[in-house]
Steps between C-alpha positions, in 0.01 A plus 500: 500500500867397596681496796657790400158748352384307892780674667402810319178507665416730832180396758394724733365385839263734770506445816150533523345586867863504715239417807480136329711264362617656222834593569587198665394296183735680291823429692386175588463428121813649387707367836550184177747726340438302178179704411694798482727369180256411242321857508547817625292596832408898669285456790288816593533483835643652828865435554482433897232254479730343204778499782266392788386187308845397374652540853201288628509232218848426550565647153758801539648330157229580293676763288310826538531845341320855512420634108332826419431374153473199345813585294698434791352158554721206491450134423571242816395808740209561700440882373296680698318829428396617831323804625670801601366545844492212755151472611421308807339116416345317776487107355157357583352882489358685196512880555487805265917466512475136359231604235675778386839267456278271320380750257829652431667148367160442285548883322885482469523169364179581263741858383798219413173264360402802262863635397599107412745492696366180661365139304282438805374533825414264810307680785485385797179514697322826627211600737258661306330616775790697605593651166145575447505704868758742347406478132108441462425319206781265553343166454787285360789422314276387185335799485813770579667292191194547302500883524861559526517326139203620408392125363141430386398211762796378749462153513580288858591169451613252795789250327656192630654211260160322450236776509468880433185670611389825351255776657267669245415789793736529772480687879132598476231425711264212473195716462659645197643237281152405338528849324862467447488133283409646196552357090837798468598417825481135464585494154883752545589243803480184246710718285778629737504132654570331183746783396701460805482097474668546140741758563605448842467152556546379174260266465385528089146441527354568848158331607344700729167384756265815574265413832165608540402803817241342604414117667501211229588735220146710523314166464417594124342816693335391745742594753647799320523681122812632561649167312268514196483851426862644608791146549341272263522790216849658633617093421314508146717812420810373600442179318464676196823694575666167476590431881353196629312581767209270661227510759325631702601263743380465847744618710468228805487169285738674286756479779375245658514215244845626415382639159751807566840261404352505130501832423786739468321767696177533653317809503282603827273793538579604843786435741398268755356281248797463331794483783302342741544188221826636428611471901375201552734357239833743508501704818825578618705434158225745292575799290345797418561628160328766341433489109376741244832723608741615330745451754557212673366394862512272752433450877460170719142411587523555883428855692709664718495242751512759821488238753821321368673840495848501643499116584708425203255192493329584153566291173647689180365212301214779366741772427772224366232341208388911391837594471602179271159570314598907436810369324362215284193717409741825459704214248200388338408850432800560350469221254148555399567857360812338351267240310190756396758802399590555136318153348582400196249553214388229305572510134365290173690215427593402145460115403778530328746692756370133751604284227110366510407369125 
């Protein structure tokens, strides 16, 4: 994509939980004007907290603008789609105000997501606690994606430059995940992982490292059949879909001897197997992307960081790294349904037409 089909292309931002450090992340990111001229930005977010961070930032030159569509958005602007009704945010304090602010940027930027009006979104961190109190069943962005897009099997995968992480089962309880790694489960991660590898990261032929759930990989069963009976076969069927996929590794000498560099993407069964590895390497500069969508999402792999709230002390260097990744995968994107649109047949050749005796 050129500079110009880059200018083309809109990102939309939540504010996530206004009680955290979301807003302040987004005008401290765009107070370097420069972000703001390769690709046009709409932050879902409330205007006075937009004004309150750019007064306390020193940046009243951040160019800012109200839009009630994302026609009206502008390239080099801040637009900002906020909510009709000012609704009281106190920073460092969740409350059924800041939940309900939080919910309203993730369902009007997913209405722009669904009407393409947007080639991405980064969304800044929520409480899902909080969301959960006045919508129950709330359990994350992941799984709110996964519905709203009705996808088969919304994939979380941590990112930084030298590792991406992937979560075969996602917010669920420990007692539960035994039951949840099963061969489809197992077997339609692989598949979305190397998918989104290819397509949105453009790497041609992804290899992919699938741990085991249980200590030393199940210990050829001894410690476990979940590996023999539901990974081991889930990487047997991939393999013979034609991604390379390899394991069952064990998950602590996996990390541990730095095995995780020589992969692509490693696949974990459970979350704090995989981004407790993950946050020992990348903390801070982490992103959360979400594949097997067909929209495009981001967020930076922090929370909502309440007890930084209002300090102006937090680091953007999260939300920085998921927006630059929503516009190279967004680009990416774009170029792989270029390349695997309309392919040219193959036809017989004639010895004669190649001038071959």
């Amino acid at each position: 994509m050129d500079k110009e089909q880059n200018n083309k292309m809109k990102i939309g931002i939540t504010c996530g939980d206004p009680a955290g450090i979301g807003p302040e992340l987004i005008v401290k990111m765009f107070a370097d004007h420069r972000l703001l001229q390769e690709t046009t930005i709409i932050a879902y977010c409330p205007l006075f907290l937009i004004n309150k961070w750019k007064k306390q930032l020193g940046a009243e030159e951040l160019p800012v603008q109200t839009i009630q569509n994302i026609s009206q958005a502008q390239l080099g602007k801040l637009n900002v789609v906020s909510p009709k009704e000012n609704i009281e945010v106190i920073e460092g304090k969740p409350t059924e105000s800041s939940a309900k602010i939080a919910l309203w940027a993730l369902e009007k930027s997913a209405e722009d997501l669904a009407a393409k009006t947007l080639d991405g979104i980064v969304t800044a961190p929520v409480s899902k606690q909080n969301i959960h109190a006045i919508t129950p069943g709330f359990t994350g962005h992941t799984e709110y994606y996964n519905e709203r897009f009705k996808a088969e099997g919304a994939l979380m995968v941590l990112c930084e430059e030298r590792l991406k992480v992937a979560l075969a089962t996602n917010h669920i309880a420990i007692k539960d995940i035994p039951a949840a790694v099963v061969k489809d489960t197992v077997v339609g991660a692989i598949k979305n992982l190397d998918l989104m590898l290819r397509q949105d990261f453009n790497i041609i032929k992804p290899k992919i490292a699938v741990l085991g759930l249980n200590p030393h990989a199940g210990e050829s069963g001894t410690i476990g059949l979940e590996e023999m009976e539901q990974i081991s076969p889930a990487i047997s069927n991939a393999k013979n879909a034609g991604i390379l996929a390899f394991g069952p590794y064990s998950a602590d000498g996996f990390f541990g001897a730095g095995r995780c560099f020589e992969f692509d993407a490693v696949l974990a069964m459970y979350h704090d197997q995989g981004l407790t590895g993950f946050k020992a390497i990348a903390f801070d500069g982490g992103v959360n992307y979400t594949a097997g969508l067909s929209i495009i999402r981001t967020s930076p792999g922090h929370g909502t960081a309440f007890d930084l709230a209002g300090k102006g002390e937090a680091s953007d260097e999260g939300m920085r790294n998921a927006l630059y990744l929503a516009i190279d995968a967004a680009r990416n994107r774009h170029g792989f349904k270029l390349n695997n649109s309309n392919p040219l047949g193959f036809t017989a050749g004639h010895k004669e037409s190649e001038g071959i005796a």
